[in-house]
C-alpha positions as CSV (number, residue, x, y, z in Angstrom):
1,X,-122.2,184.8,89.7
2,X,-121.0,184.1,86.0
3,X,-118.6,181.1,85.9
4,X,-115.7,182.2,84.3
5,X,-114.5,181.1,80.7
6,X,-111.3,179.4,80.4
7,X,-109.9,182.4,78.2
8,X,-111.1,185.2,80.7
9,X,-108.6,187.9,80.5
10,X,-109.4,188.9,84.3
11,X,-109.5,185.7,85.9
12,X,-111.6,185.4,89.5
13,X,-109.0,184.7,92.4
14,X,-109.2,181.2,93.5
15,X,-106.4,179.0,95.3
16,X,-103.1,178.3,93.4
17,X,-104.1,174.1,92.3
18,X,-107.1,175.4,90.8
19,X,-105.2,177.7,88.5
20,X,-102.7,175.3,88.1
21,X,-105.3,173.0,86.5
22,X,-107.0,175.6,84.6
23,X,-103.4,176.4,83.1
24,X,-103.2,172.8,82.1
25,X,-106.7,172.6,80.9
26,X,-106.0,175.9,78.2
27,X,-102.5,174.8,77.4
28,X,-104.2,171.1,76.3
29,X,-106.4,172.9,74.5
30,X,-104.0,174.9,72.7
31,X,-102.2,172.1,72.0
32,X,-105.0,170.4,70.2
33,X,-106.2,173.3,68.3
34,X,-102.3,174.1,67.2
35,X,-102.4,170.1,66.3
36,X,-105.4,170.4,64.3
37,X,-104.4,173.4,62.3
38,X,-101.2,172.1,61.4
39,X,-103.1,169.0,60.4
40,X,-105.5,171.2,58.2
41,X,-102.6,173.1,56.9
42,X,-100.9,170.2,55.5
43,X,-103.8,168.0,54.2
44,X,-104.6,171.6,52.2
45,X,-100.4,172.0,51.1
46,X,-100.8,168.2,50.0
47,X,-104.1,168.9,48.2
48,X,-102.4,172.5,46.1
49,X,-99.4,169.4,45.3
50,X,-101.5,167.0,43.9
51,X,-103.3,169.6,42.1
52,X,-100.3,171.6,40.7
53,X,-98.9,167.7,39.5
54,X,-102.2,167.7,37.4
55,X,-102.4,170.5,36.2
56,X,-98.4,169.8,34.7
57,X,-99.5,166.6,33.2
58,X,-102.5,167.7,31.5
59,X,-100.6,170.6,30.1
60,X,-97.4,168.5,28.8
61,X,-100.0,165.8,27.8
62,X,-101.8,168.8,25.5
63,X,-98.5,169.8,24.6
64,X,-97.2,166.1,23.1
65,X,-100.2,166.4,20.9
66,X,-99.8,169.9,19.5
67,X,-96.1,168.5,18.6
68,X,-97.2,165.6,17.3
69,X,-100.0,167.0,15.1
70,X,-97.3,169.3,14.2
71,X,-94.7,166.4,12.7
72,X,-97.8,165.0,11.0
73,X,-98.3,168.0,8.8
74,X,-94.6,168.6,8.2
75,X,-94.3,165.0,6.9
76,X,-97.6,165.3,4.8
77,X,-96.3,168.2,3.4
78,X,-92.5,167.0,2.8
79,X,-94.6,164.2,0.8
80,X,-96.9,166.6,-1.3
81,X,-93.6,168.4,-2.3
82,X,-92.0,164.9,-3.3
């Protein structure tokens, strides 16, 4: 005789407490897997965040030198036309 999983779809018929713990046994590990997902889905939203953070400073960081370079070759040339 097989011994049956605790995710059978046709479960063997056994006395009430026994299902009763079994039910307890699957909803516990529901429980921890939907805990451990939601964990994993957050630690993975917080990791896109940091990311996306970066990538904004890196671009406004490139950006503040392109505009400065840009003043410094305005001023040069309002002081070759002086």
């Amino acid at each position: 005789m097989e011994t049956p999983t605790l995710f059978e779809l046709n479960p063997l018929p056994e006395n009430n407490a026994n299902n009763f713990g079994r039910l307890k046994i699957q909803t516990c590990i529901r429980e921890m897997n939907h805990e451990r997902m939601s964990r994993q889905n957050q630690n993975q939203t917080q990791a896109r965040r940091y990311a996306a953070i970066a990538r904004l400073r890196r671009r406004r960081h490139e950006a503040d030198e392109v505009d400065h370079e840009y003043w410094v070759r305005r001023r040069n040339n309002l002081r070759l036309v002086d």
